[in-house]
N, C-alpha and C positions, 0 to 999 in steps of 0.2 A: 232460841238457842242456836246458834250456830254452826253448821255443819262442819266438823275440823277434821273430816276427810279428804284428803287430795281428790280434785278433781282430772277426771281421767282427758288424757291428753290422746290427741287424736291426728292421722297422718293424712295430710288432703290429696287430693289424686296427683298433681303436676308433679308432688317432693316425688310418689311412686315413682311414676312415668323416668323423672329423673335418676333417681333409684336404679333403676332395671335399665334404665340404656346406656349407663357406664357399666354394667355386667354383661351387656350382648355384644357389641358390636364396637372393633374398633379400627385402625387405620392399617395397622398390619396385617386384615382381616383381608380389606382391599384389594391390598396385592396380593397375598398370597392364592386369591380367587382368580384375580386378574390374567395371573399366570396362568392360571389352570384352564381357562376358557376364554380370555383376549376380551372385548367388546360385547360379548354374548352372552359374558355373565348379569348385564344389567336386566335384561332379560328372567335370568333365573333368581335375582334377585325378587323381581317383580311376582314372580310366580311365587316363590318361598313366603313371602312378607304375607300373602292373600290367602293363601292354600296352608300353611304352616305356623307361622308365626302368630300369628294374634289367635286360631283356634290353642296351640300349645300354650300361649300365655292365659287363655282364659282358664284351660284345662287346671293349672298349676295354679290356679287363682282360687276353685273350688277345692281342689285338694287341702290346700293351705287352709280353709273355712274348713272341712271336716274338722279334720287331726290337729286346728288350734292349740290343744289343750298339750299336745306333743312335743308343741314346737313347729309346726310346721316341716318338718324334713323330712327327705326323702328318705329314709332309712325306717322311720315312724309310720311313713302313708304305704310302704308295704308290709310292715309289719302287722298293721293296723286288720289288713285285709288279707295277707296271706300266711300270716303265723311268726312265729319267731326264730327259723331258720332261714327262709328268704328274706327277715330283715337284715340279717345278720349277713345274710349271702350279698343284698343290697351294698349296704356297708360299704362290705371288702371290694364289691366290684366299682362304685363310685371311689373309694379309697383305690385302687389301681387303676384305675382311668386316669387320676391324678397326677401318676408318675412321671408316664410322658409330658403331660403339662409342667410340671416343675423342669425337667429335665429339657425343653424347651426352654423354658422361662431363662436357663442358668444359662443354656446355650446363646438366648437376645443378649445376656447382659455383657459375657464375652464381646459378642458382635458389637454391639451398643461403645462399649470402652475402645477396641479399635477405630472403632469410624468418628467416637470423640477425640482420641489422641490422634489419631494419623488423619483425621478429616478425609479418608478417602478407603477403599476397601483392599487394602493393599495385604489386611491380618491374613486373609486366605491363602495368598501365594507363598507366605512366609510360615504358616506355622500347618505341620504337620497334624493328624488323624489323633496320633497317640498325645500330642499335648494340647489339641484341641478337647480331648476328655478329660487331661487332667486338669486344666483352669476349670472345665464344667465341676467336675467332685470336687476341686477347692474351692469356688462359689456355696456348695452347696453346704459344707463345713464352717466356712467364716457366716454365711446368716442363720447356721442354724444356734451359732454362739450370739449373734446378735440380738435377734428375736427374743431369746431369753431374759436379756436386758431392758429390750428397748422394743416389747410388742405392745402395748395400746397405742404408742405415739408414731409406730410403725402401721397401723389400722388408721391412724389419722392420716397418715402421709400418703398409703397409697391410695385413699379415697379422693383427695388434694389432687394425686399426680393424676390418676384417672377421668378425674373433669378437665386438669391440662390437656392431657393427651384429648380428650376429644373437642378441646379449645382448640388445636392443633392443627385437626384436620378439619376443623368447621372453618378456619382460615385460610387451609390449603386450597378448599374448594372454592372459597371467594374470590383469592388474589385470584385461581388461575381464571376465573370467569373473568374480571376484572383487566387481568391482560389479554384475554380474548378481546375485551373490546376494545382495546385501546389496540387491535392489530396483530395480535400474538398469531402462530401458527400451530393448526394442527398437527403432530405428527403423525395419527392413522388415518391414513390412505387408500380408497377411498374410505370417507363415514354419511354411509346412507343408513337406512333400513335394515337393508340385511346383512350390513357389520354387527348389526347389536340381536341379531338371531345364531343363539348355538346351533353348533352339528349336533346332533342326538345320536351320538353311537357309545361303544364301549369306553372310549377314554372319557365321556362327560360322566356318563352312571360311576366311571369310579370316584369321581368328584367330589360329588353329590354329600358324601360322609364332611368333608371339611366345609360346606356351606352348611351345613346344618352345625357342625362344632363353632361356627362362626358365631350363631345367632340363637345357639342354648345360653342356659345360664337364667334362664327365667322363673325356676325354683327358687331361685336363693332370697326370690322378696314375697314368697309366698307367705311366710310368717306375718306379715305387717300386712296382710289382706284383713285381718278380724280387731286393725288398728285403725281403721278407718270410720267414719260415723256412719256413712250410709251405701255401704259396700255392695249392695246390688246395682246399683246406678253409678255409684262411683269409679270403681273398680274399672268397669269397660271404659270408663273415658279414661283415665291412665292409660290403659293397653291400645289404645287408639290414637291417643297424642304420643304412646312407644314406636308404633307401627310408621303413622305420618314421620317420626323424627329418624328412622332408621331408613324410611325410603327416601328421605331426604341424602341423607347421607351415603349412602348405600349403590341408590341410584348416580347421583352428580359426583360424589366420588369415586366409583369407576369412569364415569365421562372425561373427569378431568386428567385421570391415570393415564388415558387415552391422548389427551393433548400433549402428554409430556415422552407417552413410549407408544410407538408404533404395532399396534396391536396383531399383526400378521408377521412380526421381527423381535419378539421383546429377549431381553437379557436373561441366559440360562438359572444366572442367580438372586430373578427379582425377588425370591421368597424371604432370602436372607437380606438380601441390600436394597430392595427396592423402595422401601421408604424413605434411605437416607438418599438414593438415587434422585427422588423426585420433589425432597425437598431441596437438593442441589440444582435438579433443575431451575424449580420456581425462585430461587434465591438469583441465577442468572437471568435469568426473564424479568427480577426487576434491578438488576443492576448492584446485587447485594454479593455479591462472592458466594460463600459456604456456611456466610451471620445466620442464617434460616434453618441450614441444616444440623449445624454445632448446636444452637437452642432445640431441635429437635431433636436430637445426639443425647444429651445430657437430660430432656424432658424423660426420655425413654432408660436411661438408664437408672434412672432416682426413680418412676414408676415400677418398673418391674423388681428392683433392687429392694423395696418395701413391700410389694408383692407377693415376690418369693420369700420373704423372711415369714409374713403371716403364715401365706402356705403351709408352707414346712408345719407348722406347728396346727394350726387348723389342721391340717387333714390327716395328722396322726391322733389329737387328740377328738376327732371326729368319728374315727375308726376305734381306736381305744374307750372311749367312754358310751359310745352311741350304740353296742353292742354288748350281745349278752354274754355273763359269763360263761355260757355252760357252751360256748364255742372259740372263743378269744382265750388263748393262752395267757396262764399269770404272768409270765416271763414277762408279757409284752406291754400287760396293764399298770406293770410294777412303775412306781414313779419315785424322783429321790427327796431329797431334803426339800426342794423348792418346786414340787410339783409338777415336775417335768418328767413326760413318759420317755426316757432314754434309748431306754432299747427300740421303742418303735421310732425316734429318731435313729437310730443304726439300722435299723431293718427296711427304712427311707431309702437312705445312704447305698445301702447294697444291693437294694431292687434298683436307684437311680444309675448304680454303678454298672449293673448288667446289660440296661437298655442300653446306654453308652457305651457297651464292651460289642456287643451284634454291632454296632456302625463301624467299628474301627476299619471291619474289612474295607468299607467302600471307597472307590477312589481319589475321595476330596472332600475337604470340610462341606464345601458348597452341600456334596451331596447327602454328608450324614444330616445335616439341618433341613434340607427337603424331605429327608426319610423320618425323620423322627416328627416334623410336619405332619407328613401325613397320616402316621402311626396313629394322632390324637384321631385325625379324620375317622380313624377307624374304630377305635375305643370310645371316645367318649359320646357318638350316636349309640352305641352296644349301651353304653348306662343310660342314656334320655329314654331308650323302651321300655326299663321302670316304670317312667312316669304315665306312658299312656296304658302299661300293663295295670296300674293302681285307679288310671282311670276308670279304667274299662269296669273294673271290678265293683266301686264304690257305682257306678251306674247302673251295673245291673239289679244289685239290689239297691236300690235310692230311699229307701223306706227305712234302712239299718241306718247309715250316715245322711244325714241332715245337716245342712249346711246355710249360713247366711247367704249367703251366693252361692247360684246356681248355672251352670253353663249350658244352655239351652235347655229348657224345661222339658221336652220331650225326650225319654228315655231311648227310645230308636233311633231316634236321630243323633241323640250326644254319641251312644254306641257306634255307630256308623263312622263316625268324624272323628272318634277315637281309635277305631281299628286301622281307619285310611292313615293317621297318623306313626300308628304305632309299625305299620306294614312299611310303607316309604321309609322310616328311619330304618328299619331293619334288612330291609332290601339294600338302604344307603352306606350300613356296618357292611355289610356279606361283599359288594362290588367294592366299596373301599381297598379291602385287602389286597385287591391287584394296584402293584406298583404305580407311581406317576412320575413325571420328571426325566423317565429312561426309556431308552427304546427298549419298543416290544419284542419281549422274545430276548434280550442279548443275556449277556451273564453277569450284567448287574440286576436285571430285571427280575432274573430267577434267584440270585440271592437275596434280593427286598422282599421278594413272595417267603422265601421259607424264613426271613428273619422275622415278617410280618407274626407268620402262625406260632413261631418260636416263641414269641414275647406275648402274643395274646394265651399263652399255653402256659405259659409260666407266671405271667401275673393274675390270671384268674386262675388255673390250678392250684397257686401258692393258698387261695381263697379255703379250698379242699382238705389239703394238709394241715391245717392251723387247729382246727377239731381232733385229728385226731393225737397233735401234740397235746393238747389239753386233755381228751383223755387217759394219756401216759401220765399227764401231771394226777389226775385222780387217782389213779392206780398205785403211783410210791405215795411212802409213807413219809419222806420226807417233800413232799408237794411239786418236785420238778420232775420235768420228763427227760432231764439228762442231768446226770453229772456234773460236776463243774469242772473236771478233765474233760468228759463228753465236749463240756459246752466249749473249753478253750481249743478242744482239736476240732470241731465244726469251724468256733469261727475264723481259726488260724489257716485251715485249708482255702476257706471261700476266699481271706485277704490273698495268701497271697496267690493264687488260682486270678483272679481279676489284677492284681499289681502285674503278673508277669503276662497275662495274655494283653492287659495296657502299654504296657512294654514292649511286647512283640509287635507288635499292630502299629507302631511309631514307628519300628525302628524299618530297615531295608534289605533284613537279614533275610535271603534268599526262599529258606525253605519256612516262613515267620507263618503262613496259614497252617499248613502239617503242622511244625510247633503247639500253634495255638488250639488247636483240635486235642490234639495229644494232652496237651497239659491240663484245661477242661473236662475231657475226659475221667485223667488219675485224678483232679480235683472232687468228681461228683464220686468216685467209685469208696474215697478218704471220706469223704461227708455221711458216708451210709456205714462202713465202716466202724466210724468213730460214735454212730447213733444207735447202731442196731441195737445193743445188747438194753433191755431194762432191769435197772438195779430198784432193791428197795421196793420190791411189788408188796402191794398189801396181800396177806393168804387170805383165803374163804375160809 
């Protein structure tokens, strides 16, 4: 008779490998490091890749064998291990780490549509602070309408554009070898040795946060670790054909960065335009115009433009479903006719709307997109010490979680390599938060410093608040923790509290900071206000 069970289908290590290195690492990674440490970075690439990288991917490879049965996610492997309020805390903090990445993302696609339409970076000079945030919030509005529509075939698209884009730069790196031989010229000057050795002092340690946000993201294929047929053996050679493919890239493309920008002189705004910078160079170098960098223009904005649409909708419904109720407000779980959790879309929207309202003050696009850069540098290292924290835990007791894969069989040892892991990322959050891109010390520097702890204060203290709205919602009798006057003066203050300091922050109106203070201010003072009183309590 027959076996008429489906036979189980199995993922070979190269699909991983490939897998995982369109989630690490990509060309805007490049520069944005580039900048931050010139030639030097090839170097700490070197050091990351041996020291970090393949021990974290292996980490995140036994995690994903525990907590199979979970899913594999991060929210599951602490919960698993520390209870069900630090999964829940997990959650929130991975879900706000998020922010600034989207708010990024919305920020490329702006950049990305200028340098496609105007083929050059002319959008800076021309458009203002206050309407550089507002394309960002109407990006974020038109895909969160689209997504709705058009999300599985937008999870095909930006997996599509994510192998482009690293088609992209795996070309980059060729031609400029290529015109190297045929004659091409270096522009950093000299390139011996100790061009490609960092300084070690205070401005590399605060770096350090966006090389590591460069080359996380190696959770996300943890689940397909127990999809494999022989995951002890398998497994490491995925993460070692990851390792080789990202110091390939990683390494030659900083070198080539360096053939095109003078590493001791580079462009104040290579973070925001240095990609399109250098594929206009290499498009010169072989006689092509700005053909190389318009096909990179449009690669990048069809990527991220698919990208952000998942987003958006992944990481609210990632936060809303993957959390318990008995900390997640009903408001936010609530979903309508088609399944879509709305209000944690609005409550996206407003948290994205805030980080974007702290830039307004500074003095140029240029600069709000290096700060909001860095911001991720700063946050989303703060969510990777989950995973060494979950490591740590499941190692100490090894005998409770049992796992098809193992990451070094000795327990002293994995401990050890899991602390050093978790320590360096944590050391890499903390120096993070000092400013980069500004001189030290001026009064832009010390307004990136207090906007920094602002937003890490509000998006994880939001984490705080959301419990005990929920227990206000147990308390009435009618299940909400405000009113629906409550709720419409909450959310009528926060709109227009953010429309008018967007506003202010555009415009040239002399006393527009005092203004914007002021107005912030009577905004939070209406918000508490309009929430204190609770109606509808149940009696004892």
């Amino acid at each position: 008779m027959e076996d008429l069970e489906p036979k189980k289908s199995y993922i070979s290590w190269p699909i991983l490998a490939l897998m995982d290195f369109v989630t690490v690492i990509g060309f805007d990674d490049l520069t944005y490091n580039f900048q931050n440490q010139g030639m030097g970075v090839i170097t700490s690439w070197i050091i990351m890749l041996f020291l970090y990288v393949i021990p974290y991917s292996l980490m995140v490879g036994q995690l994903g064998s525990v907590f199979n049965h979970e899913g594999g996610g991060l929210t599951s492997w602490v919960r698993g291990t520390s209870g069900e309020f630090l999964g829940y805390f997990t959650a929130w903090t991975y879900w706000a780490a998020s922010i600034p990445y989207v708010v990024d993302t919305a920020n490329s696609i702006v950049v990305g549509l200028g340098w496609a339409y105007f083929g050059d970076a002319r959008l800076q000079d021309h458009m203002s602070n206050g309407w550089f945030a507002f394309w960002t919030l109407a990006t974020f509005i038109v895909f969160i309408f689209v997504q709705s529509r058009f999300k599985r075939s937008l999870e095909f698209l930006s997996t599509i554009g994510g192998i482009a884009m690293f088609g992209m730069t795996v070309l980059f790196v060729l031609m400029t070898f290529t015109a190297l031989a045929r004659g091409g010229h270096i522009a950093t000057q000299p390139m011996n040795i100790h061009t490609i050795i960092p300084k070690f002092d205070l401005h590399y340690l605060t770096t350090v946060g966006l090389l590591i946000y460069a080359v996380n993201g190696a959770e996300l294929i943890a689940p397909f670790v127990t999809k494999m047929r022989h995951p002890k053996r398998e497994f490491p050679k995925a993460m070692i054909m990851l390792a080789v493919m990202t110091a390939f890239l990683t390494i030659f493309g900083s070198f080539s960065l360096g053939v095109f920008f003078n590493a001791y002189h580079l462009p104040n705004d290579l973070k925001m335009n240095g990609s399109y910078y250098a594929f206009q160079a290499l498009g010169e170098q072989y006689h092509l115009g700005n053909l190389l960098m318009y096909i990179f223009a449009w690669t990048e904005v069809f990527y991220l433009a698919a990208l952000l649409a998942v987003l958006l909708d992944a990481m609210t419904r990632m936060l809303i479903s993957d959390t318990g109720a008995k900390y997640m407000p009903k408001v936010l779980r609530k979903t309508n006719g088609n399944g879509l959790p709305v209000n944690g879309y609005l409550l996206t929207c407003g948290l994205s709307a805030f980080i974007m309202l702290l830039g307004i003050f500074l003095p140029s696009m240029n600069d709000i997109f290096n700060w909001l850069l860095n911001l991720n540098g700063i946050i989303s290292p703060g969510v990777t010490c989950w995973i060494f924290f979950a490591f740590i835990k499941i190692r100490q007791d090894s005998k409770k979680y049992p796992s098809d894969y193992v990451y070094i069989k000795n327990d002293k040892l994995a401990l050890s390599v899991g602390w050093w892991c978790l320590i360096v990322t944590a050391l890499a959050t903390i120096f993070g938060i000092g400013p980069q891109d500004v001189k030290f010390g001026g009064s832009t520097w010390w307004y990136e410093l207090v906007i920094n702890f602002v937003a890490i204060i509000v998006l994880i203290g939001l984490g705080v608040v959301l419990p005990y709205v929920t227990r206000r919602e147990e308390r009435s009798t009618t299940g909400s923790a405000f009113t629906r006057l409550q709720w419409s003066g909450i959310l009528a203050a926060l709109f227009l509290t953010i429309v008018g300091d967007l506003y202010l922050g555009g415009s040239n109106y002399q006393h527009n900071i005092v203004s914007i203070v002021g107005i912030s201010i009577l905004g939070i003072i209406l918000v508490i206000v309009f929430g204190w009183k609770e109606y509808n309590l149940i009696e004892d």
